[in-house]
NUMIFI-435417 format. One record per residue: y, z, x of N, C-alpha, C in turn. Coordinates in steps of 0.2 Angstrom, whole numbers, padded with zeros to 4 digits, always signed. Layout:
// NUMIFI-435417
YZXYZXYZX
...
//
This chain:
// NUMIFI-435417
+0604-1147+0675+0600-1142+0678+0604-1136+0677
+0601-1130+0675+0604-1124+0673+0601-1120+0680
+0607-1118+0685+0604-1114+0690+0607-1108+0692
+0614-1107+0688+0619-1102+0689+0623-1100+0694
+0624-1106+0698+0627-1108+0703+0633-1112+0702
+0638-1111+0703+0642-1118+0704+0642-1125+0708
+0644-1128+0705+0642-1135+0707+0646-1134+0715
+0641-1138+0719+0642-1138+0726+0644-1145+0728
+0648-1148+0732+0649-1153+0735+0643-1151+0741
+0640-1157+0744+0636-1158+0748+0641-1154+0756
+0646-1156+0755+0649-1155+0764+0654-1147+0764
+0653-1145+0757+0657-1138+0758+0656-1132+0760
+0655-1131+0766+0654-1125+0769+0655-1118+0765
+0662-1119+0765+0666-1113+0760+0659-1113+0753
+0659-1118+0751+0655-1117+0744+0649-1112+0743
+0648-1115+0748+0641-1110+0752+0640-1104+0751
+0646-1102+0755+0648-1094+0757+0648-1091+0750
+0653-1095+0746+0655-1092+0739+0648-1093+0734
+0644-1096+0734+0641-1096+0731+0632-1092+0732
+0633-1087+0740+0630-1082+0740+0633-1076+0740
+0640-1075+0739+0644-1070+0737+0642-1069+0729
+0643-1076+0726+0643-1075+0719+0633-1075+0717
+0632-1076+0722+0621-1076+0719+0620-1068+0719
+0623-1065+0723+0622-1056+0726+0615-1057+0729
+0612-1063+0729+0606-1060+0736+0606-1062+0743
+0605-1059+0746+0603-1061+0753+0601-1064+0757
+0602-1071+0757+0596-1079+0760+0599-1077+0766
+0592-1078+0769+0591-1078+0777+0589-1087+0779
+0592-1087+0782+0593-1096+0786+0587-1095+0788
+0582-1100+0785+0576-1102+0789+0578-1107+0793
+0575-1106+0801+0578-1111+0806+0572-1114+0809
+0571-1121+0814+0565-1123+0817+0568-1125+0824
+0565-1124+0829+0568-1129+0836+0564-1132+0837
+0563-1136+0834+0557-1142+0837+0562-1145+0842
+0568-1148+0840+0571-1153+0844+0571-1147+0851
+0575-1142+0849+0577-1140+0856+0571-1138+0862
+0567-1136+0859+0560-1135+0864+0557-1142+0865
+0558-1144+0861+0554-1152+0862+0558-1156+0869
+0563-1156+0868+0568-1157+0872+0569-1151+0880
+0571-1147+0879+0572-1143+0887+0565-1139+0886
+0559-1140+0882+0552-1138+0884+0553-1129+0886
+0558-1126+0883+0559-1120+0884+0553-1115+0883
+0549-1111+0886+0544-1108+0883+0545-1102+0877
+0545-1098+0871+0546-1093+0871+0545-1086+0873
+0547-1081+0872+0542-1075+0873+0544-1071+0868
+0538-1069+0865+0537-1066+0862+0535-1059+0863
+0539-1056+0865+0534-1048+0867+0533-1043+0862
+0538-1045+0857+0538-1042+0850+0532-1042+0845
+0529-1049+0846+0526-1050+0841+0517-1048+0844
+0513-1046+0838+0507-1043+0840+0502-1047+0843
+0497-1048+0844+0491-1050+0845+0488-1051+0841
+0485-1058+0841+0482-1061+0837+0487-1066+0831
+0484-1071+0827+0489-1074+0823+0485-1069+0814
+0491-1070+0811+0488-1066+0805+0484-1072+0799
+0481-1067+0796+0477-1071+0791+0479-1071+0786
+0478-1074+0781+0480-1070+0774+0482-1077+0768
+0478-1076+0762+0476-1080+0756+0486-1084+0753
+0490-1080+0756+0496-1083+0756+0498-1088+0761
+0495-1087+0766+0495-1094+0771+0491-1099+0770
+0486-1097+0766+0483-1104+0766+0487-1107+0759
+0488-1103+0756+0492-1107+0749+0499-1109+0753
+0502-1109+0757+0507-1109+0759+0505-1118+0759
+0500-1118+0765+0499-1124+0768+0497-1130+0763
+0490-1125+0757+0490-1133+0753+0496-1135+0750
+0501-1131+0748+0506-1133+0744+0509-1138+0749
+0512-1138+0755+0514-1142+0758+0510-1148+0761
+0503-1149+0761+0499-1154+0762+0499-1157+0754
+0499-1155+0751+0501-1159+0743+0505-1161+0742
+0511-1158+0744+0520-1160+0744+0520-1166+0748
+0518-1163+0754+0520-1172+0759+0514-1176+0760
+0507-1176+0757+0501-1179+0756+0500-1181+0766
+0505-1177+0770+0501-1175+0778+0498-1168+0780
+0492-1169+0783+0489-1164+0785+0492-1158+0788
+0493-1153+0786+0498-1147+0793+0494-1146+0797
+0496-1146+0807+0492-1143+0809+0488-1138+0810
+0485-1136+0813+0485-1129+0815+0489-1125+0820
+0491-1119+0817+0495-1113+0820+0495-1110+0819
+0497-1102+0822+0495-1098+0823+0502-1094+0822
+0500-1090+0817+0507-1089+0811+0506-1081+0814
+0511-1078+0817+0513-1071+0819+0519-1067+0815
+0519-1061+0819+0524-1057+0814+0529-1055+0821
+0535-1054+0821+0540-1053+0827+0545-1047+0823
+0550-1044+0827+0553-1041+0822+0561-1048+0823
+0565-1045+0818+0569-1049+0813+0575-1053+0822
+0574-1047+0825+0578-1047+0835+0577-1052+0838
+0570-1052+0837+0565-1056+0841+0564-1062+0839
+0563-1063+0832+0566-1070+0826+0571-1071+0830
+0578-1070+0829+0585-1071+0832+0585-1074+0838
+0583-1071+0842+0584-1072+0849+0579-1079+0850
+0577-1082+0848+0570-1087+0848+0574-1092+0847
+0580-1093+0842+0583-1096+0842+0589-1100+0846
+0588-1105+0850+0595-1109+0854+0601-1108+0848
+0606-1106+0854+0613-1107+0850+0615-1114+0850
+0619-1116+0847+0624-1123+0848+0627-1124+0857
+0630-1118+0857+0635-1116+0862+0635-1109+0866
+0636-1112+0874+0637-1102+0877+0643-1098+0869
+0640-1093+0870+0643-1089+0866+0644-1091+0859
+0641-1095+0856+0642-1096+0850+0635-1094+0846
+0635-1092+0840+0628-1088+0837+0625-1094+0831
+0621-1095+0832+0617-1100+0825+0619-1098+0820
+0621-1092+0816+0625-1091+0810+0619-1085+0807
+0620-1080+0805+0616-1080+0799+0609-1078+0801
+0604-1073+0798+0598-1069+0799+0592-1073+0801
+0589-1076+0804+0584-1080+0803+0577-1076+0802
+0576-1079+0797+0569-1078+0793+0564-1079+0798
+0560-1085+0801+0556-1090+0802+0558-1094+0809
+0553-1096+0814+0555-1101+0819+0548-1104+0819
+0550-1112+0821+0543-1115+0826+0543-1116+0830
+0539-1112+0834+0538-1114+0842+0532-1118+0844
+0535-1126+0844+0530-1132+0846+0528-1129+0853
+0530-1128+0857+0528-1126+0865+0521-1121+0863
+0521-1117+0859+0515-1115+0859+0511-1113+0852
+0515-1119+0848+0510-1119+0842+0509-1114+0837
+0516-1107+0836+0516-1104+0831+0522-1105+0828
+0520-1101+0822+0528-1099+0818+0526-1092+0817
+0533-1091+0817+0534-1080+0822+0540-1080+0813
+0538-1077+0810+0540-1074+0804+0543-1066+0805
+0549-1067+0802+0553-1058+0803+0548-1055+0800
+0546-1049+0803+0539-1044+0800+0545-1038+0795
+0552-1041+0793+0552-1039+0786+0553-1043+0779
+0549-1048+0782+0548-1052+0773+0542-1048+0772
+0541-1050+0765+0536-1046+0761+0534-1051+0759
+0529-1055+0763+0523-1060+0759+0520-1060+0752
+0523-1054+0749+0519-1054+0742+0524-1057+0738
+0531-1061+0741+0535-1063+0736+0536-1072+0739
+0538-1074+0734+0538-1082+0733+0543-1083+0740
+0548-1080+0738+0554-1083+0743+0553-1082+0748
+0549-1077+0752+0546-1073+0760+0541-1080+0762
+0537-1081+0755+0534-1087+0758+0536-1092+0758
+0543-1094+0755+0544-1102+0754+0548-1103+0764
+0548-1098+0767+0552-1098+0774+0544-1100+0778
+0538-1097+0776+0531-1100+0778+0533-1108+0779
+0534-1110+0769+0531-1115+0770+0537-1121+0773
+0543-1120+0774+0548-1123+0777+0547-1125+0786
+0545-1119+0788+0542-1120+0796+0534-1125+0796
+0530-1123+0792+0524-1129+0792+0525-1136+0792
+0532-1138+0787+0535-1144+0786+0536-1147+0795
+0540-1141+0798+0543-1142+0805+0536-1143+0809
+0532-1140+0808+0523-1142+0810+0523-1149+0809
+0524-1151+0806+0520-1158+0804+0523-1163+0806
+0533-1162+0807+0535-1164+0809+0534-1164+0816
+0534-1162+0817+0534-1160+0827+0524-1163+0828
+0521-1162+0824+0512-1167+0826+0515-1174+0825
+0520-1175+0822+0519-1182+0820+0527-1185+0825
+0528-1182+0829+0534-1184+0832+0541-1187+0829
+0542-1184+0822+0547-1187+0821+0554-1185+0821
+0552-1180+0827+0561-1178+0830+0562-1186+0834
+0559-1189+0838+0562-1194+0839+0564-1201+0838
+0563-1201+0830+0565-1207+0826+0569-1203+0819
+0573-1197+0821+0576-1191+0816+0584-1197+0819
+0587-1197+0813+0595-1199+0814+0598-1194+0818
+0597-1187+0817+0599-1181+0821+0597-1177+0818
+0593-1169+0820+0591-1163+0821+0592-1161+0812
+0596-1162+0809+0597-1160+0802+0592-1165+0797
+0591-1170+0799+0587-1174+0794+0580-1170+0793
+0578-1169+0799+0571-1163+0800+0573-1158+0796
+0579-1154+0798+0581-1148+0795+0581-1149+0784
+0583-1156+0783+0584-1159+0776+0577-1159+0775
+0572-1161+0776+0564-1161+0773+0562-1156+0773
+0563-1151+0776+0561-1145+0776+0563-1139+0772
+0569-1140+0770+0574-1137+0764+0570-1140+0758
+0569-1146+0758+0567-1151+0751+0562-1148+0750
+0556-1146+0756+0550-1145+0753+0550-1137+0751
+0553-1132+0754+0555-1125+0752+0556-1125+0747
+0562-1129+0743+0566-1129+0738+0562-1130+0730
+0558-1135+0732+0550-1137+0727+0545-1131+0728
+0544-1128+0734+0541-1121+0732+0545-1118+0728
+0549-1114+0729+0553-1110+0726+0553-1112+0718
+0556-1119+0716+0555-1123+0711+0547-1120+0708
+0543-1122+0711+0536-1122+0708+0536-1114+0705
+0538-1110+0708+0536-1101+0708+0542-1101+0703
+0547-1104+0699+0551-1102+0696+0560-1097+0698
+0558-1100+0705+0565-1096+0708+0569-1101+0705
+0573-1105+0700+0578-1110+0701+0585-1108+0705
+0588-1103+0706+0593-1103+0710+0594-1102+0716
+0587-1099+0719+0585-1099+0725+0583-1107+0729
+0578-1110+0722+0578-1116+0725+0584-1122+0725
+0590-1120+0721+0594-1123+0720+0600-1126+0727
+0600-1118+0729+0602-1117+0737+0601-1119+0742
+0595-1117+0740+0590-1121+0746+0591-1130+0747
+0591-1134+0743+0592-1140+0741+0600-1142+0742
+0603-1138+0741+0612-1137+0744+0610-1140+0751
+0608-1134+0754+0608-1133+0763+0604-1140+0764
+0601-1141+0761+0594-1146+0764+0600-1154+0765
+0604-1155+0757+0610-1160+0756+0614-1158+0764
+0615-1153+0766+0622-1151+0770+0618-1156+0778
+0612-1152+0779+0608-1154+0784+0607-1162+0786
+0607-1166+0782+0605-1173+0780+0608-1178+0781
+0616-1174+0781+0622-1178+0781+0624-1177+0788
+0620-1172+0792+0620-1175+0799+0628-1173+0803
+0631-1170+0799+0637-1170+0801+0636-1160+0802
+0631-1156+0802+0631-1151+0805+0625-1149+0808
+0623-1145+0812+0615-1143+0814+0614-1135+0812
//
């Protein structure tokens, strides 16, 4: 597979980093807290994000691509726009005073059944959506409870990646979804969150 990338060891961190230094774009970590909300039932707050959920012919292409991919239905949610701070912050850290790493694009909030998108992706591009279709995964994941039969928190995170990685794939990003499928391998092996 020609992706323009260096070949990655699944457990390489450093490769990572090098390997978006040498991409020159800027991936934003699509993140999901199913486990954490699921588990300490944290509510969100979103004061950032608008009223009402948005609509738009890219959301539904979002979903059948992922209902076709995992042949499971996505629930229904209720897809908002936050600013990128507001993203952020929605996020649980690991640790007091330790940061998740890295911009986040996308969150699921099982508690109340949305995904809150940075309101600076540009929907009209593959990869703004393929951070949609990554959180739906985490939708289907969390209707069908399979944070509680997940080996650990990254196996979630690894089907999620996998299913991004095949959009991407599908829209002809190969190195974008090449990446993606890196992260998804790193996830999976359970040895990081």
């Amino acid at each position: 597979m020609k992706t323009g990338l260096p070949f990655l060891h699944p457990h390489c961190r450093e490769c990572i980093s090098e390997a978006r230094r040498k991409h020159a774009r800027t991936t934003r970590i699509s993140c999901a807290v199913i486990v954490a909300y699921a588990l300490l039932g944290r509510p969100p707050a979103l004061g950032a994000s608008p009223d009402g959920c948005i609509a738009g012919h890219w959301i539904a292409e979002a979903v059948s691509f992922v209902e076709g991919e995992t042949g499971r239905p996505v629930p229904r949610v209720c897809v908002r726009w936050a600013s990128p701070e507001t993203v952020n912050r929605l996020i649980l850290s690991p640790a007091p005073n330790e940061t998740h790493g890295g911009a986040v694009a996308a969150a699921y909030l099982p508690v109340n059944g949305e995904i809150v998108l940075a309101n600076d992706l540009d929907p009209g591009t593959p990869l703004a959506r393929s951070y949609l279709v990554h959180e739906l995964v985490h939708a289907q994941q969390f209707e069908a409870r399979a944070y509680e039969r997940a080996s650990c928190p990254g196996a979630l995170e690894g089907e999620a990646y996998e299913v991004q990685a095949r959009y991407l794939r599908a829209k002809g990003l190969e190195d974008d979804a090449f990446l993606f499928e890196v992260l998804g391998m790193l996830q999976r092996a359970c040895g990081s969150s």
